[in-house]
DOKOLKOL-450367 format. One record per residue: residue in three letters; x, y, z of N, C-alpha, C in turn. Coordinates in Angstrom, 2 decimals. Example, Ala and Ser with C-alpha at 12.3 -4.5 7.8 and 13.67 -1.06 7.14 Angstrom:
2
 type      nu      nv      nw     cau     cav     caw      cu      cv      cw
  ALA   13.19   -5.69    7.80   12.30   -4.50    7.80   13.20   -3.30    7.80
  SER   12.85   -2.25    7.08   13.67   -1.06    7.14   12.90    0.03    7.87
//
This chain:
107
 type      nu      nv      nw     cau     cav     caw      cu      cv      cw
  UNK    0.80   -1.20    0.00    0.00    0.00    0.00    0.84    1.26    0.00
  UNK    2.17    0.88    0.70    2.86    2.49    0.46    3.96    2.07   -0.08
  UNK    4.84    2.96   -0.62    6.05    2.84   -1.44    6.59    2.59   -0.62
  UNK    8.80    2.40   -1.12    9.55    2.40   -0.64    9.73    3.78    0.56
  UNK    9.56    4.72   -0.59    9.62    6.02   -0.10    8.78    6.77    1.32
  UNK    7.72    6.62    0.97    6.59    6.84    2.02    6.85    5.99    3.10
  UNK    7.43    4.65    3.43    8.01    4.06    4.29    9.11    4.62    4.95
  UNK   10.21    4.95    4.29   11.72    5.46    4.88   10.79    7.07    5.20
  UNK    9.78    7.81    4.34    9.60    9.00    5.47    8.98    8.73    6.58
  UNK    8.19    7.57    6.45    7.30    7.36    8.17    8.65    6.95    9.10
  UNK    9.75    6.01    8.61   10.65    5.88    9.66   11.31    7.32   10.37
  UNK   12.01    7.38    9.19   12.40    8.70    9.33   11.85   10.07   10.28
  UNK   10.48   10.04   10.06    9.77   10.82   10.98    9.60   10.47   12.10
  UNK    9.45    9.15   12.48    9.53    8.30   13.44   10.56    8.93   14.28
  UNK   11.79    8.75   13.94   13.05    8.94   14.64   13.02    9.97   15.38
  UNK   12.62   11.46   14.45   13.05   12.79   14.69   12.10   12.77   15.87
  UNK   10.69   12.66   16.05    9.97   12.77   17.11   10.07   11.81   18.33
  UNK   10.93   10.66   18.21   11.35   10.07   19.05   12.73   10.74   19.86
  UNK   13.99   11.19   19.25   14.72   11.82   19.22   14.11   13.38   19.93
  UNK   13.09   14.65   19.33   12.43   15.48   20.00   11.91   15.28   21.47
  UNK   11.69   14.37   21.34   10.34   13.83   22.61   10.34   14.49   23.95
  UNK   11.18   15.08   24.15   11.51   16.33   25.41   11.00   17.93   25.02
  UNK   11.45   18.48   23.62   11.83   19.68   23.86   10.71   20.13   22.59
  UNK   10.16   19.08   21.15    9.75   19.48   20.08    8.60   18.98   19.81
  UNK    8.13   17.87   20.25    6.58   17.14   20.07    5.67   18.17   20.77
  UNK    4.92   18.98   19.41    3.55   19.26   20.34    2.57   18.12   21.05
  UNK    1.63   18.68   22.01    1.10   18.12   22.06   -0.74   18.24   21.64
  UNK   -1.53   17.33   21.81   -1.37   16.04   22.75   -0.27   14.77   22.30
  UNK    0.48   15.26   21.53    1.43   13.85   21.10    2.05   13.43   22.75
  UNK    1.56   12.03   23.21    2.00   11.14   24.24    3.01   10.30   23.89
  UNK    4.02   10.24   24.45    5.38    9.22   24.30    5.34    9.30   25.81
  UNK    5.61    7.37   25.96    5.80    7.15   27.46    6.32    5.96   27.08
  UNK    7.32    5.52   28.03    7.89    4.14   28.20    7.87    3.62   29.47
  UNK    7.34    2.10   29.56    6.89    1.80   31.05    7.89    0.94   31.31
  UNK    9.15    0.54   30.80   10.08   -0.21   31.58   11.75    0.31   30.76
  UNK   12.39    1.17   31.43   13.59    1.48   31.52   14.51    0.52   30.82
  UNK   14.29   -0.86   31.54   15.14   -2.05   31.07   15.30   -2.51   30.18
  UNK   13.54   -2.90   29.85   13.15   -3.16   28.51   11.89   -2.29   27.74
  UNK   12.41   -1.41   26.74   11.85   -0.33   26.73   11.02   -0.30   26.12
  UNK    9.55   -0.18   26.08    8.71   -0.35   24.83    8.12    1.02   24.63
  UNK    8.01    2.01   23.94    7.36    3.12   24.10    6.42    3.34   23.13
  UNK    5.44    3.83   23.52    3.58    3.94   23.18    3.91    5.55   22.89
  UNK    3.42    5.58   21.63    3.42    6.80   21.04    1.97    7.30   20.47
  UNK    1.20    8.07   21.14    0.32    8.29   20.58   -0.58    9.96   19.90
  UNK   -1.12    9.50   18.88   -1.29   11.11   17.79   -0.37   11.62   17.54
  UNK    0.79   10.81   16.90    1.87   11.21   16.20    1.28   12.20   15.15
  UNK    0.62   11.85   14.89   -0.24   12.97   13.07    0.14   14.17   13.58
  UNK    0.00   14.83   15.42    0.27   15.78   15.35    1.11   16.47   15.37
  UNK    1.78   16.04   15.27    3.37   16.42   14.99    4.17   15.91   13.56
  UNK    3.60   14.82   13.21    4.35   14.54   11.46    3.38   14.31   10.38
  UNK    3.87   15.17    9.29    3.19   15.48    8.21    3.24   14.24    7.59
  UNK    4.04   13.05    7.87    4.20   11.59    6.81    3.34   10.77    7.75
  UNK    2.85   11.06    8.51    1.69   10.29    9.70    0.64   11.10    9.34
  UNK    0.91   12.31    9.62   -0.76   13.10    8.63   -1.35   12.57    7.63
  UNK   -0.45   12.53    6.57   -1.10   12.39    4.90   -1.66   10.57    5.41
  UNK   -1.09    9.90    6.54   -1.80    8.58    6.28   -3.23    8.27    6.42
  UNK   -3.75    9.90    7.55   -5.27    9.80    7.29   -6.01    9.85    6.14
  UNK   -5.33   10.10    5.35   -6.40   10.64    4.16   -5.32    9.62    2.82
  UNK   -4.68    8.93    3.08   -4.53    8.06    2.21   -5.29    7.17    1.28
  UNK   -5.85    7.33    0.14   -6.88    6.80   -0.46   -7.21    5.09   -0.10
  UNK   -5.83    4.82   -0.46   -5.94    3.55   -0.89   -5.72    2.89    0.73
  UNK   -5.53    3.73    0.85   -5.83    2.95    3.26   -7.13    2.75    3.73
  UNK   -7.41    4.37    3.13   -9.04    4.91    3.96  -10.31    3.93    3.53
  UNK   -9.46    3.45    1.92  -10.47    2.50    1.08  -11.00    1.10    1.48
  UNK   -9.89    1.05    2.10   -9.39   -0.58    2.33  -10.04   -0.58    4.02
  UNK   -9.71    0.38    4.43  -10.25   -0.09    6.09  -11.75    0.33    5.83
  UNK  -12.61    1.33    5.18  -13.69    1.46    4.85  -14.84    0.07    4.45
  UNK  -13.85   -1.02    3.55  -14.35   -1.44    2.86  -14.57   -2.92    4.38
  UNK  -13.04   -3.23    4.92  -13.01   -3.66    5.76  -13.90   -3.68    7.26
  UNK  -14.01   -2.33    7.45  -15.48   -2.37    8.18  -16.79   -1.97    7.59
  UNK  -17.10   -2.17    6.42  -18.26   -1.90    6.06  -18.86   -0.51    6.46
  UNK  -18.13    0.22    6.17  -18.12    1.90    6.77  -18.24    2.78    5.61
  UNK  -19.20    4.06    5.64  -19.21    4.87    4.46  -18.36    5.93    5.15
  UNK  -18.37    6.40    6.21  -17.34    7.33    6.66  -16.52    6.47    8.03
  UNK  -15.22    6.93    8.00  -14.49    6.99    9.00  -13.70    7.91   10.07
  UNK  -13.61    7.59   11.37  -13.43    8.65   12.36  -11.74    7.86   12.87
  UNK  -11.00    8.63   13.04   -9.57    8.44   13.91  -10.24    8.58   15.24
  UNK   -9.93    7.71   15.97  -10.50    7.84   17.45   -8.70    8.72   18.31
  UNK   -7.66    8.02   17.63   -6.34    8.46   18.02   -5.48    7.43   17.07
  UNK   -4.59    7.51   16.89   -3.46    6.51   16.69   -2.39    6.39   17.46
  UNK   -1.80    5.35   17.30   -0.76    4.81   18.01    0.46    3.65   17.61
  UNK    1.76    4.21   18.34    2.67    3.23   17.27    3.25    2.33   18.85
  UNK    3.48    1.31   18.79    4.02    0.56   20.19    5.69    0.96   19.44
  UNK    6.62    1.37   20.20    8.02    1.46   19.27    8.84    0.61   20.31
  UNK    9.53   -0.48   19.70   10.33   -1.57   20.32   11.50   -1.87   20.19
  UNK   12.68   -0.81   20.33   14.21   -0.76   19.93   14.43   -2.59   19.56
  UNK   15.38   -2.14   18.83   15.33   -3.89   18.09   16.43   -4.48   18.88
  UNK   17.35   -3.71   19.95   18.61   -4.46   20.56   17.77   -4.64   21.83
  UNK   17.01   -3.95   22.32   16.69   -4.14   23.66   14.97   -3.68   24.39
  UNK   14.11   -4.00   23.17   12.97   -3.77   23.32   12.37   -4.98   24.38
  UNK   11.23   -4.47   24.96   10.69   -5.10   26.03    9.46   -5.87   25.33
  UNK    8.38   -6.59   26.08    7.08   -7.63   25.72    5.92   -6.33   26.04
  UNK    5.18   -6.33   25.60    3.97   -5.96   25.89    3.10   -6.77   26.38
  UNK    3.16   -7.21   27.61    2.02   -8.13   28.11    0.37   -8.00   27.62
  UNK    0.07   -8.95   27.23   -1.23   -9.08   27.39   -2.03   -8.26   28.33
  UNK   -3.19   -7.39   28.18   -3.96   -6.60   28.92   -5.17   -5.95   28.21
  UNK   -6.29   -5.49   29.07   -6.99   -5.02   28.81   -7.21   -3.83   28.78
  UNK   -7.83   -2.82   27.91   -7.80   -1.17   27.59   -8.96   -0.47   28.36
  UNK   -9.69   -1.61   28.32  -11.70   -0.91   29.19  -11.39    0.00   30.03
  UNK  -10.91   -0.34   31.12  -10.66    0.82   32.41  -10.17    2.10   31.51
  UNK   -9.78    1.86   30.87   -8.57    3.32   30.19   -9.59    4.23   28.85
  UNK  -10.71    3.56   28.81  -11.52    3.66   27.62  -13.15    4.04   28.23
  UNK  -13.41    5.04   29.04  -14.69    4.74   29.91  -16.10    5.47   28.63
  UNK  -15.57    5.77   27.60  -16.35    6.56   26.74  -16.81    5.65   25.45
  UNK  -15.98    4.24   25.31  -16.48    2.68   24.65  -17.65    2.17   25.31
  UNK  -18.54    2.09   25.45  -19.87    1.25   25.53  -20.31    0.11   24.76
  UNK  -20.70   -1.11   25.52  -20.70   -2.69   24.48  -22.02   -2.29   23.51
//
């Protein structure tokens, strides 16, 4: 679905706001890492801060495909989110549940 290109800019963008994450991420962009040791960090509404995470909302051939996938005539971003897992020393994401963290989901 995306090029070579559009890939190396999502990394790429990736980096710089990982790299920022103190002094340059507006917000609400959330970066948090819950284990020092093994580091996994939850990045979330990157869009607002990178223009190669922006253009993925409105990517035709994405918006098409998850549209078609939920049987949806319009679609809403509730938020996004990237789990980021250094490849020498990334941590597990245990198994867990989101409900408590989500009180505005109703079954």
């Amino acid at each position: 679905m995306l090029s070579d290109a559009q890939v190396e800019a999502l990394r790429s963008d990736l980096e710089r706001v990982m790299g920022d994450r103190e002094t340059v991420c507006p917000q609400p962009v959330s970066i948090s890492n819950w284990n020092p040791k093994a580091p996994i960090w939850q990045i979330v509404n990157i869009w607002e801060a990178s223009d190669p995470f922006r253009a993925l909302l409105s990517n035709p051939t994405i918006v098409e495909e998850v549209a078609q996938l939920a049987g949806a005539k319009e679609l809403r971003v509730w938020h996004d989110q990237i789990q980021y897992k250094p490849a020498t020393d990334g941590g597990v994401n245990m198994w867990h549940q989101d409900w408590p963290y989500w009180p505005s989901i109703a079954p």
